[in-house]
PyMOL Python script that loads the backbone (N, CA, C, O; Angstrom):
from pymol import cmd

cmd.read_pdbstr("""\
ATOM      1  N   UNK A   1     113.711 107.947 117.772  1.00  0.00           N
ATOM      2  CA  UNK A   1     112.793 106.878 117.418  1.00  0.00           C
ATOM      3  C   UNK A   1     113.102 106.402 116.003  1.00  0.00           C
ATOM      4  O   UNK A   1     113.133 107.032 114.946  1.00  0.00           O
ATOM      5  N   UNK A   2     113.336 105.040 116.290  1.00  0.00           N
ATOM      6  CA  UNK A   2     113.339 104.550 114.834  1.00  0.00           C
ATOM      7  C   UNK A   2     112.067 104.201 113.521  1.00  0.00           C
ATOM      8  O   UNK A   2     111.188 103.373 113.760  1.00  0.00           O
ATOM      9  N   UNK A   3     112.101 104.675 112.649  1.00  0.00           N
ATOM     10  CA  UNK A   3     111.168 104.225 111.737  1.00  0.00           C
ATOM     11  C   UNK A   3     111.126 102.976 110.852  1.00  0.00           C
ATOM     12  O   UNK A   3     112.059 102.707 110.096  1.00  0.00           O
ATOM     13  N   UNK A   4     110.181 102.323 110.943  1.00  0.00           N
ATOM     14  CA  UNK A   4     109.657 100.962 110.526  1.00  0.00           C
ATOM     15  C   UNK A   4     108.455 101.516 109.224  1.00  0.00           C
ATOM     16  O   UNK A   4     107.620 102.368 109.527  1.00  0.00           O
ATOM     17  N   UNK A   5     108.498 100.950 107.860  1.00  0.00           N
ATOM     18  CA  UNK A   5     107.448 100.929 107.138  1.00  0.00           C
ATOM     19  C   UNK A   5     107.057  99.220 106.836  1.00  0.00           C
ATOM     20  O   UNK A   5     107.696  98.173 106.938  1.00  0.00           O
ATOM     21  N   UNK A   6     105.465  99.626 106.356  1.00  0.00           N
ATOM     22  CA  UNK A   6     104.994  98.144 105.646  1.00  0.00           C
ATOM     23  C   UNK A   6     105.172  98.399 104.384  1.00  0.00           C
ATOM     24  O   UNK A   6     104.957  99.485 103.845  1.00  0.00           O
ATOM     25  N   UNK A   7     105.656  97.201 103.756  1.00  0.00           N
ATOM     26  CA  UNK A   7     105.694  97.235 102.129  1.00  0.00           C
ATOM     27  C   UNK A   7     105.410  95.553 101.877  1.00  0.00           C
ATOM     28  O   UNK A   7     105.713  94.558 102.537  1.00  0.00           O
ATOM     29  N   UNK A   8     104.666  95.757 100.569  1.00  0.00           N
ATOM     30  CA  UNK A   8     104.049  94.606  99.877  1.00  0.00           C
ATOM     31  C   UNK A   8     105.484  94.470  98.751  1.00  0.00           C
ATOM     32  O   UNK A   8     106.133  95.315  98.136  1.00  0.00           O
ATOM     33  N   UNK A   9     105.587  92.652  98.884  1.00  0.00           N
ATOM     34  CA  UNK A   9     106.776  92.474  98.115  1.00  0.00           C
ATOM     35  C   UNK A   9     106.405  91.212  97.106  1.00  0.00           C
ATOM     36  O   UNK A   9     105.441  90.479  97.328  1.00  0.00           O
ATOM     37  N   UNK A  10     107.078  91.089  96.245  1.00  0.00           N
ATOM     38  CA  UNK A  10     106.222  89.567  95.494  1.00  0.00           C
ATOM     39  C   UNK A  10     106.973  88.240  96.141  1.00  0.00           C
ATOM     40  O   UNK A  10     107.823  88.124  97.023  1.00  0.00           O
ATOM     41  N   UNK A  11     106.334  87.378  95.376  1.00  0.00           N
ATOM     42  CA  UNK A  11     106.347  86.112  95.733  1.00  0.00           C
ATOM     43  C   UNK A  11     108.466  85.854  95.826  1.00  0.00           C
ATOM     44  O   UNK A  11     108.936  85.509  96.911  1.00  0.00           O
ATOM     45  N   UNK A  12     109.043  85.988  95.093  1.00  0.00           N
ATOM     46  CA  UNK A  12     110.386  86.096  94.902  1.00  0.00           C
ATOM     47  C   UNK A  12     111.058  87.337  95.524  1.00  0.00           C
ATOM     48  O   UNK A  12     112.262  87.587  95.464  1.00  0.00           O
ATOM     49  N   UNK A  13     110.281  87.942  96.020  1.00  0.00           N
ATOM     50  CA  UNK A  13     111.319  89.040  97.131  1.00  0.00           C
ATOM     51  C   UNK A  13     111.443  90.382  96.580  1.00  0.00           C
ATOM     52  O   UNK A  13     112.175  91.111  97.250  1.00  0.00           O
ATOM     53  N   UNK A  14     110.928  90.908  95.538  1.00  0.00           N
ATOM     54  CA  UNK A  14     111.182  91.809  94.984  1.00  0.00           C
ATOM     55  C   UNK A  14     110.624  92.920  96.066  1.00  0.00           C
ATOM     56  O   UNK A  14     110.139  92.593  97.149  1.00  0.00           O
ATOM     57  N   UNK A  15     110.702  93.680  95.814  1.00  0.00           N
ATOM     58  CA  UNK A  15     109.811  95.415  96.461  1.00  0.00           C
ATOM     59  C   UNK A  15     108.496  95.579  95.355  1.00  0.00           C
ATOM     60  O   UNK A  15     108.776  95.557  94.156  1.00  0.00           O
ATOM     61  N   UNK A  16     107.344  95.712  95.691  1.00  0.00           N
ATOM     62  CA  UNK A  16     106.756  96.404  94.876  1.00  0.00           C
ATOM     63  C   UNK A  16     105.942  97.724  95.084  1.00  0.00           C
ATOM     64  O   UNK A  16     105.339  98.410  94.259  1.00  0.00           O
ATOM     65  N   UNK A  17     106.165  97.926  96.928  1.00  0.00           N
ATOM     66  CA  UNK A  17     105.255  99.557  96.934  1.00  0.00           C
ATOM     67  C   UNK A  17     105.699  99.131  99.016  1.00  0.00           C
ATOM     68  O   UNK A  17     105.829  98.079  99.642  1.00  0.00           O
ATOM     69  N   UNK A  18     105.775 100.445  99.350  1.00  0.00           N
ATOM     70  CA  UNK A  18     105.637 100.859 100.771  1.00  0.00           C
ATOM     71  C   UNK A  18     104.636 101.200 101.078  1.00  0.00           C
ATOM     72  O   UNK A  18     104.511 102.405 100.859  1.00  0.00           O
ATOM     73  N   UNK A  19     103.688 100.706 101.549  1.00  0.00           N
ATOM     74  CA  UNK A  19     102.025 101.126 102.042  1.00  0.00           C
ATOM     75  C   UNK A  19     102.160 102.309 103.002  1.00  0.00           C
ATOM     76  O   UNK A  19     102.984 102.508 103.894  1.00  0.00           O
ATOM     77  N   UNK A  20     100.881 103.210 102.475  1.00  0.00           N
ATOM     78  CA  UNK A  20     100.627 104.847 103.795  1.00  0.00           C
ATOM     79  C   UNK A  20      99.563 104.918 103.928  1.00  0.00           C
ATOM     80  O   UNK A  20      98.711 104.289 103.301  1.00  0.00           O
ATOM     81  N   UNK A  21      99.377 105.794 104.872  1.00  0.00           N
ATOM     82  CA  UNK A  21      97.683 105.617 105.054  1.00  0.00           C
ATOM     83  C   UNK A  21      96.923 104.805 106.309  1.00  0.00           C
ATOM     84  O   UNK A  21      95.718 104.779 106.561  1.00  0.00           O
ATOM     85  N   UNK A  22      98.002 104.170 106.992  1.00  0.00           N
ATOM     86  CA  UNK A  22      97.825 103.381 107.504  1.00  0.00           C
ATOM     87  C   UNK A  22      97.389 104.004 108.849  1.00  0.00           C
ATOM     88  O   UNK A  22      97.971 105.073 109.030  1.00  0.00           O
ATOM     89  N   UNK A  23      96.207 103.535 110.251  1.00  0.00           N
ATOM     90  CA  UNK A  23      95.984 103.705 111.434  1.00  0.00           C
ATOM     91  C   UNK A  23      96.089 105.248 111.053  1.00  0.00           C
ATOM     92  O   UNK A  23      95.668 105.884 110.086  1.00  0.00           O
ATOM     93  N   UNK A  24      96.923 105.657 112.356  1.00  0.00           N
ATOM     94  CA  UNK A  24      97.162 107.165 112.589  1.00  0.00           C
ATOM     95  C   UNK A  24      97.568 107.852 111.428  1.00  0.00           C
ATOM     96  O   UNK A  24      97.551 109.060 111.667  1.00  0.00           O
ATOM     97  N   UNK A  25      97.883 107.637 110.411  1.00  0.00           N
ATOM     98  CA  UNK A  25      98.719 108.229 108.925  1.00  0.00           C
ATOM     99  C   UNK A  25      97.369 108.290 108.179  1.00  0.00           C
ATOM    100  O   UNK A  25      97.300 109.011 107.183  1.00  0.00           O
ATOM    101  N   UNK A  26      95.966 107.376 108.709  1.00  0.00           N
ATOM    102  CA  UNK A  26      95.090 107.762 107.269  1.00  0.00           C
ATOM    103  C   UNK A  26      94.460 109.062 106.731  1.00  0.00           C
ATOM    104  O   UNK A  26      94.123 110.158 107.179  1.00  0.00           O
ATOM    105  N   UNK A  27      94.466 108.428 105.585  1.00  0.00           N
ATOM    106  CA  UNK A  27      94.353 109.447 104.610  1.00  0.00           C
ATOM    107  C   UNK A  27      95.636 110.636 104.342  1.00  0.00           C
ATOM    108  O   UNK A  27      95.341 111.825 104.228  1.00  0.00           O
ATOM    109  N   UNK A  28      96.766 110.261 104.275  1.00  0.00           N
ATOM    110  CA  UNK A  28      97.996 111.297 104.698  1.00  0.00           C
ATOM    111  C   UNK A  28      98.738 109.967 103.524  1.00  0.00           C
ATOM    112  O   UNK A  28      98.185 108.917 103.200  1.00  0.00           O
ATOM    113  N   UNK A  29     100.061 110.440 103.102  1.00  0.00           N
ATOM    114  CA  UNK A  29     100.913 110.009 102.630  1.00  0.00           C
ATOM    115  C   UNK A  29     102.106 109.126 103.562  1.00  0.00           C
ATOM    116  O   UNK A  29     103.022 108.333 103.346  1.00  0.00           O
ATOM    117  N   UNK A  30     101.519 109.748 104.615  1.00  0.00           N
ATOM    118  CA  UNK A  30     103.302 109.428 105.758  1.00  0.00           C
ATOM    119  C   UNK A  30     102.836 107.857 105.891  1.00  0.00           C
ATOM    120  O   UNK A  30     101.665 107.485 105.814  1.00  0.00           O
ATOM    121  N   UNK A  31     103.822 107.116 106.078  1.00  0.00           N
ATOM    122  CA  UNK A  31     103.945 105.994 105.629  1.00  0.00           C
ATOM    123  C   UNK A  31     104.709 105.326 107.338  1.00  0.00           C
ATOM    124  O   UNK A  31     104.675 104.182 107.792  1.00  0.00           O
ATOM    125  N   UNK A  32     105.353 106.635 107.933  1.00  0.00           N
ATOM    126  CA  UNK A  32     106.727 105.654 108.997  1.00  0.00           C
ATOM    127  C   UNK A  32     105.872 104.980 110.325  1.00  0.00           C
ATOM    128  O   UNK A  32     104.728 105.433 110.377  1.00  0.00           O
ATOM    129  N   UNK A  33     106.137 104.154 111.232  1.00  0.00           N
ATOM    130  CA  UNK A  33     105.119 103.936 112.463  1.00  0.00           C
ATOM    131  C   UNK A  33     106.654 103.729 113.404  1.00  0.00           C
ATOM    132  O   UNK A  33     107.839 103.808 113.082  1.00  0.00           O
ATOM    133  N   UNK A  34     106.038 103.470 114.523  1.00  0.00           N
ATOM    134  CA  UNK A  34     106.921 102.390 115.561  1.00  0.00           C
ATOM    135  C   UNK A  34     106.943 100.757 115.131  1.00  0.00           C
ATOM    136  O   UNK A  34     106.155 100.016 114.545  1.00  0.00           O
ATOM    137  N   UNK A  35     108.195 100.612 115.707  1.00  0.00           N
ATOM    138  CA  UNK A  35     108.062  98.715 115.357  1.00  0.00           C
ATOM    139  C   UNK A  35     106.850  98.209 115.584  1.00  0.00           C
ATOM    140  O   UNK A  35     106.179  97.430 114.905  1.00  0.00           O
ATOM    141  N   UNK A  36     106.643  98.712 116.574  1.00  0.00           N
ATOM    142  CA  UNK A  36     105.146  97.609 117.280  1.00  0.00           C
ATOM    143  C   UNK A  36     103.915  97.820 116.044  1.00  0.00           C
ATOM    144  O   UNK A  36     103.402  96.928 115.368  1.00  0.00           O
ATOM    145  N   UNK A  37     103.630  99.330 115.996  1.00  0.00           N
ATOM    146  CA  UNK A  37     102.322  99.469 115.272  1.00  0.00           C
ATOM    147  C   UNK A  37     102.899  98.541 113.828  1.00  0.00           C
ATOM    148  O   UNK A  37     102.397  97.451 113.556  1.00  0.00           O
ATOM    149  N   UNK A  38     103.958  99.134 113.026  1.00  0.00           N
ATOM    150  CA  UNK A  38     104.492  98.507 111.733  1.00  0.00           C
ATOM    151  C   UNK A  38     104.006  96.568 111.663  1.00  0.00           C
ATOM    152  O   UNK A  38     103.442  95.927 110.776  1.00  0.00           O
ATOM    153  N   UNK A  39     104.518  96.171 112.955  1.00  0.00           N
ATOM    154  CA  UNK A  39     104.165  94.723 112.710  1.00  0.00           C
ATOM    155  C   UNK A  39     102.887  94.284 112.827  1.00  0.00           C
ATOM    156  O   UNK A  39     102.322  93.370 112.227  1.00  0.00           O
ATOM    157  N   UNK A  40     102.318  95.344 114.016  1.00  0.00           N
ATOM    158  CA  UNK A  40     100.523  94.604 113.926  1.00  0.00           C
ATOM    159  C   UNK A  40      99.979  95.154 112.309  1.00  0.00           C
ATOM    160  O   UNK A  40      99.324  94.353 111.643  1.00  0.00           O
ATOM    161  N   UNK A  41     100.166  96.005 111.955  1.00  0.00           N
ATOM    162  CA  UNK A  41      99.719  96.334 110.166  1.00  0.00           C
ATOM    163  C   UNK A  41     100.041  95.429 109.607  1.00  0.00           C
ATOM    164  O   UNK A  41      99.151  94.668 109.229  1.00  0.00           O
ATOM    165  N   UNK A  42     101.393  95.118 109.316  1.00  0.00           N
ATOM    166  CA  UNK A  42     102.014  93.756 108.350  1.00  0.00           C
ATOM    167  C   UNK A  42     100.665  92.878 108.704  1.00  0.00           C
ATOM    168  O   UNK A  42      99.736  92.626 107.937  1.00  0.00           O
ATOM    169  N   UNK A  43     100.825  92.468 110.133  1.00  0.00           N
ATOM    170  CA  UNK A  43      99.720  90.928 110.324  1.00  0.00           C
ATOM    171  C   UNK A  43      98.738  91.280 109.710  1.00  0.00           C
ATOM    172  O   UNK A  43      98.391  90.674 108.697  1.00  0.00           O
ATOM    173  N   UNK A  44      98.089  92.303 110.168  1.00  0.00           N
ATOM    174  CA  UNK A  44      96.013  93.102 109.737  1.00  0.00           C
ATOM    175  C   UNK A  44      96.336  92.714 108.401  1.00  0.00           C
ATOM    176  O   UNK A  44      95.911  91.598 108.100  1.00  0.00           O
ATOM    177  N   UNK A  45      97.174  93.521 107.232  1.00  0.00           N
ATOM    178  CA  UNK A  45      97.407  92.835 105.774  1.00  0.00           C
ATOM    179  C   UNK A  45      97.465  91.654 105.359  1.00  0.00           C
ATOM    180  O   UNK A  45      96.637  91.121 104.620  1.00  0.00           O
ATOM    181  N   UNK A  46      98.271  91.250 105.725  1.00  0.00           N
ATOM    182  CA  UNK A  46      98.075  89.377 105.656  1.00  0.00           C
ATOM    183  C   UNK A  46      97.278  88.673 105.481  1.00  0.00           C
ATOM    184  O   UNK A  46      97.113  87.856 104.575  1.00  0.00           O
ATOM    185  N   UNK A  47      96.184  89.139 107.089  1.00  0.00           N
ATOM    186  CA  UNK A  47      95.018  88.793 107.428  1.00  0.00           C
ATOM    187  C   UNK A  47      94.036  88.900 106.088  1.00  0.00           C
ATOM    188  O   UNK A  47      93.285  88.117 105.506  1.00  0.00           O
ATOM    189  N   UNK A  48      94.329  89.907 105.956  1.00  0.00           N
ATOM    190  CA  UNK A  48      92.944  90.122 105.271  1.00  0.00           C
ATOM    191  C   UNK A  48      93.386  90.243 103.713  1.00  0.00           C
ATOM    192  O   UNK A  48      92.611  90.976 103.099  1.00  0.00           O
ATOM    193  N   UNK A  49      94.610  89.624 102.787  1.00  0.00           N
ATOM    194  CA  UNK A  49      94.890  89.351 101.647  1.00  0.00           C
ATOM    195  C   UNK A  49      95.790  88.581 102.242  1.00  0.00           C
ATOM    196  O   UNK A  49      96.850  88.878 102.794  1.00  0.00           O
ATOM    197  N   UNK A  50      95.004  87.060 101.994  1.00  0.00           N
ATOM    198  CA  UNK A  50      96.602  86.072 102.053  1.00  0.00           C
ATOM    199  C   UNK A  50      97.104  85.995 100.567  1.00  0.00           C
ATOM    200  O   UNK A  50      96.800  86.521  99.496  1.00  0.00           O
ATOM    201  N   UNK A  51      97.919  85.186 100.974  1.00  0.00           N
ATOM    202  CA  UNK A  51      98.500  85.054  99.310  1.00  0.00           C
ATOM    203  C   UNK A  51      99.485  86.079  99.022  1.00  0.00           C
ATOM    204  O   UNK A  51     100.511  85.820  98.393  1.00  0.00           O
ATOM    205  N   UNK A  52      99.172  87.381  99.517  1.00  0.00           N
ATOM    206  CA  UNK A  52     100.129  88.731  99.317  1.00  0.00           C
ATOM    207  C   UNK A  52     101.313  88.666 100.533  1.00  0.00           C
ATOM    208  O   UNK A  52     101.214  88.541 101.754  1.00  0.00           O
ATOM    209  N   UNK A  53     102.185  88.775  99.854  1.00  0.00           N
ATOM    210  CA  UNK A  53     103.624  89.164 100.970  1.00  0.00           C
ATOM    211  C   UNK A  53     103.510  90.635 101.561  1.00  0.00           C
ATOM    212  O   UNK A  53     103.681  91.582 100.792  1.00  0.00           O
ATOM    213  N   UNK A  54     103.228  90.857 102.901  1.00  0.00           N
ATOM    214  CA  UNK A  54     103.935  91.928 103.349  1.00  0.00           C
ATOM    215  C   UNK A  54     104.880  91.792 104.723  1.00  0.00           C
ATOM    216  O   UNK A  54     104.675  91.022 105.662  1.00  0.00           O
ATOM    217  N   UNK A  55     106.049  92.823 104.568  1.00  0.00           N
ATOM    218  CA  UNK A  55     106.679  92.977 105.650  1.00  0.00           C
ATOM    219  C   UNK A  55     107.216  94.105 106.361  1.00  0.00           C
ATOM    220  O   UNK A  55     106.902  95.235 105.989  1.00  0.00           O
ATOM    221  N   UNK A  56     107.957  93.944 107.303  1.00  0.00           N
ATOM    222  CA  UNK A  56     108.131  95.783 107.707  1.00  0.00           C
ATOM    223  C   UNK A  56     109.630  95.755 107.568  1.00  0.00           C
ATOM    224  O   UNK A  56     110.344  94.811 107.909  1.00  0.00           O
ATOM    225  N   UNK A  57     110.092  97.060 106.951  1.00  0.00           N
ATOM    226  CA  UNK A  57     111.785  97.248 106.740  1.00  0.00           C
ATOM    227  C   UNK A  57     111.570  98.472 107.447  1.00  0.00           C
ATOM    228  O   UNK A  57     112.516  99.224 107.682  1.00  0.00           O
TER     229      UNK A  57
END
""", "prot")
cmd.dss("prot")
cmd.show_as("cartoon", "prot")
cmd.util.cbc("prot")
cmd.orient("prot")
């Protein structure tokens, strides 16, 4: 299984953090999902801070 993370990046593309915690990972550090879960998180983030870049690498 391949691993997919979400990370918040700036406006110009930089990296600025890999998000954890996420769904099944909360409260935990582990950060990795499946493609599928990784992209519905990216969207839920989005959703709910526009303006902020996130994506899944």
């Amino acid at each position: 299984m391949s691993r997919y993370y979400v990370a918040e990046f700036t406006k110009d593309g930089k990296l600025i953090a890999v998000i954890s915690g996420l769904g099944k990972n909360r409260d935990r550090w582990d950060a990795d999902h499946s493609r599928s879960a990784a992209y519905r998180y990216a969207r839920i983030l989005r959703q709910a801070h526009p303006g902020r870049v996130f994506r899944v690498i």
